[in-house]
C-alpha positions in Angstrom: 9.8 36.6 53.9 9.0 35.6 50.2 5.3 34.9 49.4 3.8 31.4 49.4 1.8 30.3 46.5 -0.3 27.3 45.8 2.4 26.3 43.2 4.9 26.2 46.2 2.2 24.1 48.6 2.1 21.4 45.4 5.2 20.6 45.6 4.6 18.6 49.2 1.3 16.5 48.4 -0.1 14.9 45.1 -2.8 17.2 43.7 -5.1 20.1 44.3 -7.5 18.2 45.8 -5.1 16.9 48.3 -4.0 19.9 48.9 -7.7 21.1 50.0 -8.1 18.4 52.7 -4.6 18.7 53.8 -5.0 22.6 54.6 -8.7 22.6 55.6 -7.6 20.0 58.5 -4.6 22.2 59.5 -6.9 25.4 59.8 -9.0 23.5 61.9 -6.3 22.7 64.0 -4.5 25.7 64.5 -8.2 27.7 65.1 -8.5 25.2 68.0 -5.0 25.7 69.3 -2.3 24.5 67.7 0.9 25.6 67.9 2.2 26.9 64.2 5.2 25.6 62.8 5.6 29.4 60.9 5.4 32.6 62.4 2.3 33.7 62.0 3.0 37.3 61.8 -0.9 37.9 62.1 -1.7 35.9 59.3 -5.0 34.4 58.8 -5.0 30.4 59.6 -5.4 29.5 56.2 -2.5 31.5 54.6 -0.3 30.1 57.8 -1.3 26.5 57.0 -0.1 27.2 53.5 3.0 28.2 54.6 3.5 25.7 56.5 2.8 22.8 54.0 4.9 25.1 51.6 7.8 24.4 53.8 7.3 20.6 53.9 6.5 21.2 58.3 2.6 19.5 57.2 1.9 16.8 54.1 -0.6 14.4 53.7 0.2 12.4 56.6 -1.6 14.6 58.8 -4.5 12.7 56.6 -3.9 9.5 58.7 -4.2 10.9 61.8 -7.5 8.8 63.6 -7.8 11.2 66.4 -5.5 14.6 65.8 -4.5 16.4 69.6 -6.7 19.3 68.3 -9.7 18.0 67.8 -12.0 15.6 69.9 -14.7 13.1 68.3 -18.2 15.4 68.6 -19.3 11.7 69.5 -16.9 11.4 72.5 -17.2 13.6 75.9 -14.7 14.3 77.7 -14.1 12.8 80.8 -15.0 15.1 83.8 -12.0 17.4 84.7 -9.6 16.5 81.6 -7.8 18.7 79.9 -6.6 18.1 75.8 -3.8 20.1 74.0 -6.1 22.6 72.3 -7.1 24.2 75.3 -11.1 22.3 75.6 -11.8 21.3 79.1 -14.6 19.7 80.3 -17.7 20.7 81.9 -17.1 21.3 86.0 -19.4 19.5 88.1 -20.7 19.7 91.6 -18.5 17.6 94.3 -19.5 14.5 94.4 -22.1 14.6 91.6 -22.7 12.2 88.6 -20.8 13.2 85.4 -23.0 15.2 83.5 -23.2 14.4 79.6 -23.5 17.7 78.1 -23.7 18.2 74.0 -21.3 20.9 73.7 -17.6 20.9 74.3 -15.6 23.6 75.8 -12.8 26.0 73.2 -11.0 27.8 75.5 -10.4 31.4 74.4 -10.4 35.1 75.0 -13.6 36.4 73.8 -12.6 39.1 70.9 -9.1 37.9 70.5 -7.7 37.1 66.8 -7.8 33.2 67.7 -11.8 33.9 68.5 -12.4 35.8 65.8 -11.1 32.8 63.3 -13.0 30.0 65.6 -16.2 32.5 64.9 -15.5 32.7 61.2 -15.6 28.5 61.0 -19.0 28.9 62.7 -22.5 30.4 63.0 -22.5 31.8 66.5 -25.7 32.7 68.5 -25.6 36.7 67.2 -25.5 35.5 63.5 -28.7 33.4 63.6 -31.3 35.8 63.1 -29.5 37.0 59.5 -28.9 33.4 58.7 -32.3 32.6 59.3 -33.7 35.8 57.4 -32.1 33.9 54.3 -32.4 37.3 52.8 -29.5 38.5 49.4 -28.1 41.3 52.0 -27.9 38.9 54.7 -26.8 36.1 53.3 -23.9 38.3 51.3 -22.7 40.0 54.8 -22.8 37.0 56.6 -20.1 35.8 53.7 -18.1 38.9 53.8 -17.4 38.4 57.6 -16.8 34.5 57.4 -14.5 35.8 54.7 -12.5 37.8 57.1 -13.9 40.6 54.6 -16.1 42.5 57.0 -15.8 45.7 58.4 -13.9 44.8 62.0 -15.5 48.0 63.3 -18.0 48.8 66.6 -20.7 51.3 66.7 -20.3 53.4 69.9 -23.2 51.4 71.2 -21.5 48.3 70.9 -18.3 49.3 72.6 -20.1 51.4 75.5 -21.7 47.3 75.8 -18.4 45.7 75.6 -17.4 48.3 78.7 -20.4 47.6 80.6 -20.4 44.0 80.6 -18.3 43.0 83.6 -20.2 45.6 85.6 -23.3 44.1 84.1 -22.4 40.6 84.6 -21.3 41.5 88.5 -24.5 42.7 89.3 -26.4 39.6 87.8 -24.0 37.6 90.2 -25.4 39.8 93.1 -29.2 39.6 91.9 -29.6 35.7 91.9 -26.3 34.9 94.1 -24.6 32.6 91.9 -21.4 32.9 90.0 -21.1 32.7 86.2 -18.4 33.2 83.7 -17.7 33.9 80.4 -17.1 30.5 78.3 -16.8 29.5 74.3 -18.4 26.1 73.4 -19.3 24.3 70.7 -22.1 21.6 69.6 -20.2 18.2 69.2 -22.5 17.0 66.9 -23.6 20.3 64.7 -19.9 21.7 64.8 -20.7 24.7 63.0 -22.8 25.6 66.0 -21.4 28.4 68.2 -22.0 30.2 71.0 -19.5 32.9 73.4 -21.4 32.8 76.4 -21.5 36.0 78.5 -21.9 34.0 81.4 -22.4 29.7 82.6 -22.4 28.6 86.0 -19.5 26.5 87.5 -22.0 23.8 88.0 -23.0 24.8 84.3 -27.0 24.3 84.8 -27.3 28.5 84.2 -26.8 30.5 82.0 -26.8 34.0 81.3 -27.3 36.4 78.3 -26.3 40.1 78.9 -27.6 43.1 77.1 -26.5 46.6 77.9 -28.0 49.9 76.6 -30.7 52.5 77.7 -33.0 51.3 74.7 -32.3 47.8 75.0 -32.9 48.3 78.9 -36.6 50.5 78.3 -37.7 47.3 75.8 -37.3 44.7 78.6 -38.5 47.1 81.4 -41.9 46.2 79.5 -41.2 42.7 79.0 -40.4 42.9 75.4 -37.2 41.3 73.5 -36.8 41.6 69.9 -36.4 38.9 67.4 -33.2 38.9 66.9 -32.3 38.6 70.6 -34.9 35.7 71.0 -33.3 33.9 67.8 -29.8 34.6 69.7 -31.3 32.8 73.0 -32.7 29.8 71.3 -29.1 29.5 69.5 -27.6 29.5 72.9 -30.1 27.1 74.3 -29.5 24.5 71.6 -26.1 24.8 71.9 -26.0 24.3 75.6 -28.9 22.2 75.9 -30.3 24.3 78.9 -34.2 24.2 78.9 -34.0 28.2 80.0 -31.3 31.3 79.8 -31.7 34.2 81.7 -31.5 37.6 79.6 -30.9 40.1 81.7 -30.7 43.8 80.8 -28.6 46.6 82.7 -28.1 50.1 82.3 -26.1 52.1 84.6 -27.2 53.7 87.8 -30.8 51.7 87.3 -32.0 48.1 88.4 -31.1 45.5 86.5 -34.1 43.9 84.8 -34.3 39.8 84.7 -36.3 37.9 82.1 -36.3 33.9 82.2 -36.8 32.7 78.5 -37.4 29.0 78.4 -36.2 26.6 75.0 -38.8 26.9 72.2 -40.7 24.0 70.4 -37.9 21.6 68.7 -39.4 22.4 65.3 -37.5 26.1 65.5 -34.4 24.9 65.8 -35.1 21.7 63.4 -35.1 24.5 61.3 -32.5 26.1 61.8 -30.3 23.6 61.6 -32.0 22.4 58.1 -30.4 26.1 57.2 -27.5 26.5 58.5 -26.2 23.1 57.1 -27.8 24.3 53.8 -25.5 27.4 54.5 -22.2 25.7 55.5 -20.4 26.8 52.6 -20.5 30.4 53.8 -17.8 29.1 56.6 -14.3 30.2 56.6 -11.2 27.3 56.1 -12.1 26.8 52.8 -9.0 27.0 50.3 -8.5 30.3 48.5 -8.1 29.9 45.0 -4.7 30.3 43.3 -3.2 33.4 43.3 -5.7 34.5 46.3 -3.5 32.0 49.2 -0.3 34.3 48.5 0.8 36.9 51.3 3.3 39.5 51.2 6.1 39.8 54.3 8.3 42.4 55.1 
């Protein structure tokens, strides 16, 4: 397939600037499910949108839309057990009980799948807080580099061996405090670009869980001890959910699992991190490459 260029996208809408809100809104939507009108022959979002505005499928009508299928007011919830187009249920509650109001909404996705990875890049998610907040050159540049789709996609072997433990991990919290919990993506409503892929939320979702694997990991809890950048990643998670505690719990194989309740921090933390990550916002992905950089070459 030939290459698209901005050239070809400016043929379907008025100017450049047009052409920035017409493809930042359709990377939005197809991160949060929406079906492409291209094939996206493993394309990032933003060179698929521009192929498909190229092709005159997406103009500036998608503009007018007051309420697009893919994306839900942050200012709405949804109502207890619906279901929308891009895949975002609502929280499950107890039979019988009240609605609960929550402030996140639900993006469902397979953790570590190509459609996560993009929904990640349009976000700060509860592992990226401590570098955002270290506001450091070599931070802030990697942090860019991987919202960029630039970083290195790689795993140290501790990583992986912690991506292979996890189920195991997460079966044995079940056991320990006898309730189920599964994974789950969600999203503030009203701070979008706040993140989180939760290891593991109750059905009822009141409890959540934070899962660490690794013998050094497992020997720094054993003494009550979590690092900084783990207690950074829990308050994240606690905003996000707007759970007053998260349980952190540590496994290593053939050993006791070790449980440590951390409870939300003073609101001036996270007033604080949120005064940075909005100051940060324009390290997020779905912005518009510049022209030649939204061209991509097809077999």
């Amino acid at each position: 397939m030939a290459r698209v260029t901005v050239t070809d996208c400016l043929e379907h809408v008025d100017n450049r600037f047009q052409l920035v809100l017409v493809s930042a809104k359709r990377v939005r939507q197809l991160i949060l499910g929406a079906e492409p009108l291209v094939e996206a022959n493993n394309d990032k979002w933003t060179v698929v949108a521009l192929r498909e505005i190229a092709a005159g499928l997406i103009g500036p009508s998608i503009l007018e839309e007051p309420k697009p299928e893919v994306e839900l007011s942050f200012d709405e919830p949804i109502a207890d057990g619906e279901t929308d187009d891009a895949g975002e249920t609502s929280e499950a509650n107890e039979a019988g009980a009240a609605e609960t109001v929550v402030p996140y909404r639900e993006i469902n996705l397979e953790q570590r799948s190509e459609q996560w990875k993009q929904w990640r890049r349009s976000g700060f998610g509860a592992s990226e807080i401590h570098a955002l907040m270290a506001q450091s050159p070599k931070s802030l540049s990697a942090l860019q580099a991987e919202k960029a789709g630039q970083g290195r996609d790689c795993q140290s072997e501790a990583m992986r061996r912690g991506i292979e433990l996890e189920p195991e991990a997460r079966k044995m919290y079940c056991a320990e405090v006898g309730v189920e919990v599964h994974p789950l993506c969600v999203q503030h409503k009203k701070h979008a670009w706040a993140r989180a892929s939760l290891d593991g939320i109750s059905d009822d979702r009141k409890q959540v869980v934070e899962i660490k694997c690794g013998e050094g990991i497992y020997e720094q809890a054993r003494d009550g001890e979590i690092s900084p950048q783990y207690r950074a990643q829990l308050q994240h998670i606690l905003f996000v959910t707007g759970l007053e505690t998260i349980d952190y719990w540590c496994y290593s194989p053939g050993k006791k699992g070790i449980l440590i309740k951390v409870k939300r921090e003073d609101a001036s933390y996270m007033d604080k991190v949120i005064e940075v990550a909005e100051r940060h916002q324009h390290l997020l992905a779905d912005e518009l490459p510049a022209e030649p950089a939204a061209e991509a070459e097809h077999d």
